[in-house]
C-alpha positions as CSV (number, residue, x, y, z in Angstrom):
1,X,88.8,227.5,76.5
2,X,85.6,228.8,76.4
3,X,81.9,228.4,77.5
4,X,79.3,228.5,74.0
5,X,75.8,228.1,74.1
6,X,74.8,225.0,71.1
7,X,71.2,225.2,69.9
8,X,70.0,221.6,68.1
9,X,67.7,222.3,65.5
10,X,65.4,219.5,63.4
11,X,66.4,216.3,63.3
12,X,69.1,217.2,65.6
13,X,66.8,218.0,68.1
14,X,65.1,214.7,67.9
15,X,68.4,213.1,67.9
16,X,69.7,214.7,71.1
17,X,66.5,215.2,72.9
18,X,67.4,219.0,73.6
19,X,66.9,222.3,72.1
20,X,70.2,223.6,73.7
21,X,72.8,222.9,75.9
22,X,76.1,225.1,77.7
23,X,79.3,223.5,76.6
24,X,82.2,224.3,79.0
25,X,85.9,224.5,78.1
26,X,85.1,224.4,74.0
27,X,88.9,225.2,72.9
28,X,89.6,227.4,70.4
29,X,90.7,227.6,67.7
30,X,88.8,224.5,66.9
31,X,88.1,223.5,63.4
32,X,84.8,222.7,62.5
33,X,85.0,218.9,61.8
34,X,86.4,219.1,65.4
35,X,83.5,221.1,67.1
36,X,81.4,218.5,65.1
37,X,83.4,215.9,66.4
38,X,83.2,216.9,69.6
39,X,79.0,217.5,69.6
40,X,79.0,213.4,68.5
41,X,81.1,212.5,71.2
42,X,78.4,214.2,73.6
43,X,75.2,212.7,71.4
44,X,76.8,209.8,69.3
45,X,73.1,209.6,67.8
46,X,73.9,212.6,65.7
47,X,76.2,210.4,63.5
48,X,73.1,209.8,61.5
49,X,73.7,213.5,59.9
50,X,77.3,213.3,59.3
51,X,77.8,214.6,55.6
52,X,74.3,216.7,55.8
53,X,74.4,219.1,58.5
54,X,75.7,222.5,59.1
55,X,77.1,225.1,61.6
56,X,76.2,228.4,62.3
57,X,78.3,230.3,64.6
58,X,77.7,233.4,65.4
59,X,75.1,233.4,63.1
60,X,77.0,232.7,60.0
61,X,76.8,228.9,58.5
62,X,80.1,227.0,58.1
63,X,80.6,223.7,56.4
64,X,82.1,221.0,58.4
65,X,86.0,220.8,57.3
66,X,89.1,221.9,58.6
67,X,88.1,225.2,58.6
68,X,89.4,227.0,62.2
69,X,86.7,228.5,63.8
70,X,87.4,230.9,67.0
71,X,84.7,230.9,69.5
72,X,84.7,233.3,72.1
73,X,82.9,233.1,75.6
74,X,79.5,233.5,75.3
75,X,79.1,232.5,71.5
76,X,76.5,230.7,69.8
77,X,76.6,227.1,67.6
78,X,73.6,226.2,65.9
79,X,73.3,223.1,64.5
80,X,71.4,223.4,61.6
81,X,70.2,219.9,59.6
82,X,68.9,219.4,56.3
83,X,65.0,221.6,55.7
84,X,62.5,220.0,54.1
85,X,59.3,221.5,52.7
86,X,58.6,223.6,49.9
């Protein structure tokens, strides 16, 4: 169990109302469609992008699957929403 730092981006933002938040006691291994999981359970608004966001931890982007992420104390979790523009 650790403690990660999530930072809402875009729409995500809007949806939650925060720019970041401290998560305590994130376990880990945890795979990403759990982490995501878990973020909806805290902000059940941010159902509206299931199927078109992303994850960064650590700074690297991981789809939301069963992919096992390990998060260590400390680490970052972006959540990342579809860009517009052009």
């Amino acid at each position: 169990m650790n403690t990660v730092s999530v930072i809402y981006f875009g729409q995500s933002a809007e949806l939650t109302g925060l720019k970041g938040e401290e998560l305590v006691s994130v376990p880990t291994p945890i795979s990403s469609r759990e982490l995501w999981e878990l973020l909806q359970q805290r902000h059940p608004r941010l159902a509206v992008l299931r199927g078109h966001v992303v994850l960064a931890v650590a700074q690297q982007y991981i789809p939301i699957a069963e992919q096992l992420v390990v998060l260590r104390d400390g680490d970052e979790v972006a959540v990342v929403p579809p860009l517009s523009g052009g």
